[in-house]
C-alpha positions in Angstrom: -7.4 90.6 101.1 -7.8 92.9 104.0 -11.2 94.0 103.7 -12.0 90.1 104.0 -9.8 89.7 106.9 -11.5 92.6 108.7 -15.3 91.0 107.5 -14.4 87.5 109.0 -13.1 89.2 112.7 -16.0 91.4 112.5 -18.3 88.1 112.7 -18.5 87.6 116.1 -20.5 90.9 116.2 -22.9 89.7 114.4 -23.6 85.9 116.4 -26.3 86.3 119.6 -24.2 88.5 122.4 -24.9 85.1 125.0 -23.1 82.5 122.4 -20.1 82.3 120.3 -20.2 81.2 116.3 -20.3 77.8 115.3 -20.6 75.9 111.8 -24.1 76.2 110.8 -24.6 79.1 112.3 -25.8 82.4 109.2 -22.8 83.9 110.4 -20.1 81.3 110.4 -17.5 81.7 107.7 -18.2 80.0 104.2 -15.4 77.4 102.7 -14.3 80.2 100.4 -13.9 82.6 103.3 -11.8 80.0 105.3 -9.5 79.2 102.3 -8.6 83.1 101.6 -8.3 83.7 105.4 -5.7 80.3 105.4 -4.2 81.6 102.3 -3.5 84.7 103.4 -1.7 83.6 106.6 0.5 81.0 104.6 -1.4 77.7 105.2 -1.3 77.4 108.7 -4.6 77.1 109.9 -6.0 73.5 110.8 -9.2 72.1 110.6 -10.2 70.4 113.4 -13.1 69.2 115.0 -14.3 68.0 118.9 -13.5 64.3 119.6 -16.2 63.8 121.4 -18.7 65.1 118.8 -18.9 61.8 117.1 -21.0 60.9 120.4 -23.9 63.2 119.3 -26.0 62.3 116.7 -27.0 65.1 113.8 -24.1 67.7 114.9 -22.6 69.8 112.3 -19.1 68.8 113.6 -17.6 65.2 112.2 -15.1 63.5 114.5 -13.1 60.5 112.9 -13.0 59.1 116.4 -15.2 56.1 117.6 -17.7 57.3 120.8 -16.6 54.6 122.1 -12.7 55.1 122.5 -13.0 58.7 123.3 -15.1 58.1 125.8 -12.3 55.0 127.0 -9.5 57.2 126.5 -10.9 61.0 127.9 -8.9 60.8 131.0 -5.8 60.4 129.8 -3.5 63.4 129.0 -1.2 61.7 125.8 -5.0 60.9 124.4 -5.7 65.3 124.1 -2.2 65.7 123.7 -1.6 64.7 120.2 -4.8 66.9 118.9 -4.2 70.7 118.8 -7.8 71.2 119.5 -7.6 70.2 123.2 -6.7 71.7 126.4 -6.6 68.3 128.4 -8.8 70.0 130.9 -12.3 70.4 129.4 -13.5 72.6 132.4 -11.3 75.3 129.9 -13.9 74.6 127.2 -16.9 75.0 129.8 -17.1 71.2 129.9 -18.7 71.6 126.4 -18.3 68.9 123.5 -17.6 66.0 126.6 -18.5 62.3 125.8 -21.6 61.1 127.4 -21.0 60.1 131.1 -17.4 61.4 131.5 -17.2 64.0 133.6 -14.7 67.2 132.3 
């Protein structure tokens, strides 16, 4: 299990030195690689994905959350607080993932 471990922290080295990993990408982690990684910590890893990305069109990310109501609900702090994937303060994230016309 360690020599995984060691191959899925090693990926970053491998991604373009200007941008960080992301699904799709040749050296994002596979399923398999995910589910021994999760295993091997006891289950807690969570799968999560941005909000906002159901407000782009052909992204790798799915978001069960309507455009619409993230983008009606973005400023509000109990909205991002009952997601452990965001900060409340997108400028953290370099504003990325933010729904059309909201500002960070």
């Amino acid at each position: 299990m360690l020599p995984k471990l060691a191959s899925l922290i090693a990926l970053p080295a491998l991604a373009a030195a200007n941008c960080k990993t992301a699904p799709g990408d040749a050296a994002w982690p596979s399923i398999e690689e995910w589910s021994a990684l999760n295993q091997s910590i006891g289950g807690s890893l969570i799968r999560t994905s941005p909000a906002a990305s159901s407000c782009y069109a052909g992204n790798p990310l799915s978001s069960p959350y309507n455009c619409s109501s993230v983008k009606d609900h973005w400023s509000y702090a109990a909205y991002h607080a009952a997601w452990p994937e965001s900060n409340d303060y997108s400028i953290y994230n370099n504003n990325s993932c933010v729904p059309p016309g909201v500002s960070g």
